[in-house]
C-alpha positions in Angstrom: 11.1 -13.9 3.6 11.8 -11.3 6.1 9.5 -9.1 7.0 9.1 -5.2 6.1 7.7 -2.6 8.1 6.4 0.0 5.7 5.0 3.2 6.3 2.2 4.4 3.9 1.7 8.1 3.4 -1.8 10.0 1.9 -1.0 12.2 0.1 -4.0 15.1 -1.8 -1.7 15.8 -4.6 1.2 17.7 -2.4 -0.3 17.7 0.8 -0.3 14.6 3.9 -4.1 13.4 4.4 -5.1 11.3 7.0 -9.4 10.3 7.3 -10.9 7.1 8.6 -12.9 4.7 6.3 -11.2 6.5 2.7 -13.1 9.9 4.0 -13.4 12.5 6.0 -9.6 13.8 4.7 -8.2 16.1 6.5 -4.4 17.4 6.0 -1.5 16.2 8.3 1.5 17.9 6.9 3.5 18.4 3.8 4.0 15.4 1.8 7.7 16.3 1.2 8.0 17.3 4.9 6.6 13.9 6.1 9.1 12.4 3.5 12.1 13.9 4.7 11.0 12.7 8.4 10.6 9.2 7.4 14.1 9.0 5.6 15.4 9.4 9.0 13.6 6.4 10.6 15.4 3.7 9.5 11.8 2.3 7.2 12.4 -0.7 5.0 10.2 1.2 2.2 7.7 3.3 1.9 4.0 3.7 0.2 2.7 7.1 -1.2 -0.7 6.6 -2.7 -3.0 9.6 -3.9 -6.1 9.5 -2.0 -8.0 12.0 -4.3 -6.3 11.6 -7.9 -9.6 10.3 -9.0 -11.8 12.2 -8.0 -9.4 15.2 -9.3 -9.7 13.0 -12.8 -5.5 13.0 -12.9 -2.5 11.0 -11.3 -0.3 11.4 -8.9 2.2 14.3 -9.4 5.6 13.0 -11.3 7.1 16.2 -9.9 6.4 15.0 -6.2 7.5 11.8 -7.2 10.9 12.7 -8.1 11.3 15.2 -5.0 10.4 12.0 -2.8 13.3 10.2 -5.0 15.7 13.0 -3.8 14.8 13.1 -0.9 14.7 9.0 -0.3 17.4 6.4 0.1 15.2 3.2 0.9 12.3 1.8 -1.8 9.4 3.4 -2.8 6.0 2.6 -4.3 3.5 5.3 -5.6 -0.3 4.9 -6.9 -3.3 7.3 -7.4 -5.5 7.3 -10.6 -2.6 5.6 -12.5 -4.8 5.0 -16.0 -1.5 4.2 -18.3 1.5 2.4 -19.8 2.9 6.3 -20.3 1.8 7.2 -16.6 2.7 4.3 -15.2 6.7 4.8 -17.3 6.7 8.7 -15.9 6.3 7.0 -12.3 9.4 4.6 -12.4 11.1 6.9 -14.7 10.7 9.6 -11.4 11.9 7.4 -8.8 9.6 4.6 -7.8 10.6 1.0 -7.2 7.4 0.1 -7.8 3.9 1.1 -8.8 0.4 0.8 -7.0 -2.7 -0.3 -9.3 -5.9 0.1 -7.8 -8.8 1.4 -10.0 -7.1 0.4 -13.4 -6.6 -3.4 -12.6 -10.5 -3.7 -12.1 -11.3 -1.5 -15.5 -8.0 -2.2 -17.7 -6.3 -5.6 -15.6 -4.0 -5.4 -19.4 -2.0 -2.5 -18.1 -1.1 -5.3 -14.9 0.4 -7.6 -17.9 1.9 -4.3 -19.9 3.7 -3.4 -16.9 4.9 -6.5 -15.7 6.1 -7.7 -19.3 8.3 -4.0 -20.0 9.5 -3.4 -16.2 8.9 -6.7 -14.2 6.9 -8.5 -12.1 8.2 -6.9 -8.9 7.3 -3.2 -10.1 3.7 -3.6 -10.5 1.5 -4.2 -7.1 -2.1 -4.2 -7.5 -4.2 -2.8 -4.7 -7.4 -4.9 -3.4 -9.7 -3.0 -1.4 -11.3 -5.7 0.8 -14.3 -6.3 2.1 -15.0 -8.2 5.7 -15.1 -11.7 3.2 -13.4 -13.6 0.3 -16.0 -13.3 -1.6 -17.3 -9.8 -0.8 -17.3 -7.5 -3.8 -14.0 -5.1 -3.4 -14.5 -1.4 -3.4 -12.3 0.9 -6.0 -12.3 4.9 -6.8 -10.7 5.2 -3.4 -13.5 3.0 -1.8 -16.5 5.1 -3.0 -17.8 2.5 -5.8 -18.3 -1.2 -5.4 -16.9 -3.6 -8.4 -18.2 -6.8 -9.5 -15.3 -8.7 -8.5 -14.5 -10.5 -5.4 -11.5 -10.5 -3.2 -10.9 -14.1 -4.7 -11.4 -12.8 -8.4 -9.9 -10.1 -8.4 -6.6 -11.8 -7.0 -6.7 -14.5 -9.3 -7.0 -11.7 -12.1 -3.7 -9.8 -10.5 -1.9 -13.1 -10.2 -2.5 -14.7 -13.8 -2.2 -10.5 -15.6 1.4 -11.1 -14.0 1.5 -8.7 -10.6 4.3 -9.0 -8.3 2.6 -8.0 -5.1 -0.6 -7.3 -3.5 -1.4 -4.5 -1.2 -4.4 -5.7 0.9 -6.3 -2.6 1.9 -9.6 -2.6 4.4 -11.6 0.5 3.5 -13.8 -0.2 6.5 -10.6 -0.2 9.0 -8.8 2.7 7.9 -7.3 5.3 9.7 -9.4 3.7 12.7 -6.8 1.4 14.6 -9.2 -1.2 15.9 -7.2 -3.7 14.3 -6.5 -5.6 11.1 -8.9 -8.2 9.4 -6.5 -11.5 10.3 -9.0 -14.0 9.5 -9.7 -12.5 5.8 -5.6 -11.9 5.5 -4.9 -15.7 6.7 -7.5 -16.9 3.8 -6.0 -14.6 1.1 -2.6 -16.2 2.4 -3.6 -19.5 1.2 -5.0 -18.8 -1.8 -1.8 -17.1 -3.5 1.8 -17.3 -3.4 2.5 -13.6 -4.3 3.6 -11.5 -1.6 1.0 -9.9 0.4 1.3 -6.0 1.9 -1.4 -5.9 4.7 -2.9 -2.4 5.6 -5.9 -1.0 7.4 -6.5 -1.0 10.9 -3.0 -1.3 13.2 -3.4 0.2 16.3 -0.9 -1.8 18.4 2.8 -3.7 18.2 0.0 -6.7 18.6 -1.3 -6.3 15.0 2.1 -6.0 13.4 2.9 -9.1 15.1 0.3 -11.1 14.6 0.2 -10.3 10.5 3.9 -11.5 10.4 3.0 -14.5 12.1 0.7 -14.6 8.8 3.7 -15.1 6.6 2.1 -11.7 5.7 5.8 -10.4 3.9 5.0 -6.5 4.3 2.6 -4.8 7.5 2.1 -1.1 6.3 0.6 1.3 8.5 -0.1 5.3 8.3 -2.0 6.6 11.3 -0.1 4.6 14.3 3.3 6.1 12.9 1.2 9.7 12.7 -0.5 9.6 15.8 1.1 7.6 18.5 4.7 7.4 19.3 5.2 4.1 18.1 8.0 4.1 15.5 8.8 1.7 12.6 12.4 1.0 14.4 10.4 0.1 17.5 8.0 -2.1 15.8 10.8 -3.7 13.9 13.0 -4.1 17.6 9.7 -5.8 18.7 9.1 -8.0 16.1 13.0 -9.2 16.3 12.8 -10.2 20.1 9.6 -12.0 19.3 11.1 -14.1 16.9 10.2 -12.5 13.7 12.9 -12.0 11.2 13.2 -8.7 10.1 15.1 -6.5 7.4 18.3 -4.9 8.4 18.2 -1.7 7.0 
């Protein structure tokens, strides 16, 4: 499997947030502006979650969605307070390749099996927000509330409801660039065949390289791409002459 590179974009409802930890947001841009400068920088695909749907008690916007699908020619996902089958229909219906779980798989994991059985495996990825262990309770509600399942549980419940991919987030490392969790992402690579989407924590070519040479399918990053001038091309050129197959987009 070839490697993506995969960009992953905050968004407030219509606005580009960027914090450290899932806090502290603080606005970056226009979500459409920041979507029209990444069609232009030859991504593989493209993550827009909704950092504050829940707490606004609503999902993400289907309007924004669909200006993102005019805007976009490569794949998308979107997620944020996604509750169900109807919300999670408007979403592919506007223009996603795929859809983001978070929250919902932990309180209704039958929307993962809904989903999967009317639009696919591949559509629905569930999110895991990670702690430092396997079997470290994960976080959901955007990080602010602790479930009773661990890493290990949780992914066994996303593999067996039918889920096509898993987006492995590290509340603790995000938005801070110290580096990605590679011992927790080279246990959760043995313990499922699913695709894996690592995210939380890249700060250097180093990281992206080092989760490919995880079998780790997707590397998904926000603030390197915002805040340094390390591109996706360039991480994909370095990945290439390091032996790493990449897409050809």
């Amino acid at each position: 499997m070839k490697t993506r590179v995969i960009p992953v974009i905050l968004t407030d409802g219509q606005t580009v947030v960027k914090g450290e930890k899932f806090n502290n947001w603080r606005t970056v841009g226009s979500a459409k502006a920041v979507a029209r400068l990444f069609s232009h920088r030859d991504v593989d695909e493209i993550v827009f979650l909704d950092v504050t749907a829940r707490s606004r008690n609503t999902c993400i916007d289907f309007d924004l969605i669909s200006e993102f699908s005019e805007i976009l020619e490569v794949p998308f996902s979107v997620g944020g307070g996604i509750n169900t089958i109807q919300e999670f229909r408007k979403c592919i219906r506007a223009g996603a390749e795929k859809v983001v779980l978070g929250t919902s798989a932990i309180e209704s994991p039958e929307l993962i099996s809904i989903a999967a059985n009317e639009f696919g495996s591949q559509a629905v990825v569930v999110s895991v927000e990670a702690g430092s262990s396997l079997n470290e309770k994960v976080s959901f509600y955007s990080g602010t509330r602790s479930s009773d399942f661990s890493t290990v549980e949780i992914i066994e419940l996303a593999e067996s409801r039918g889920a096509g991919e898993l987006l492995i987030q590290s509340p603790l490392r995000d938005g801070t660039m110290s580096g990605l969790n590679l011992e927790l992402l080279a246990q959760i690579r043995q313990l499922t065949h699913l695709p894996l989407i690592a995210s939380g924590g890249i700060g250097s070519l180093e990281d992206f390289l080092a989760a490919a040479r995880l079998e780790i399918s997707g590397i998904a990053a926000g603030a390197i791409f915002q805040f340094t001038e390390i591109t996706p091309t360039g991480v994909r050129n370095y990945l290439r002459n390091s032996g790493i197959a990449v897409r050809n987009t």
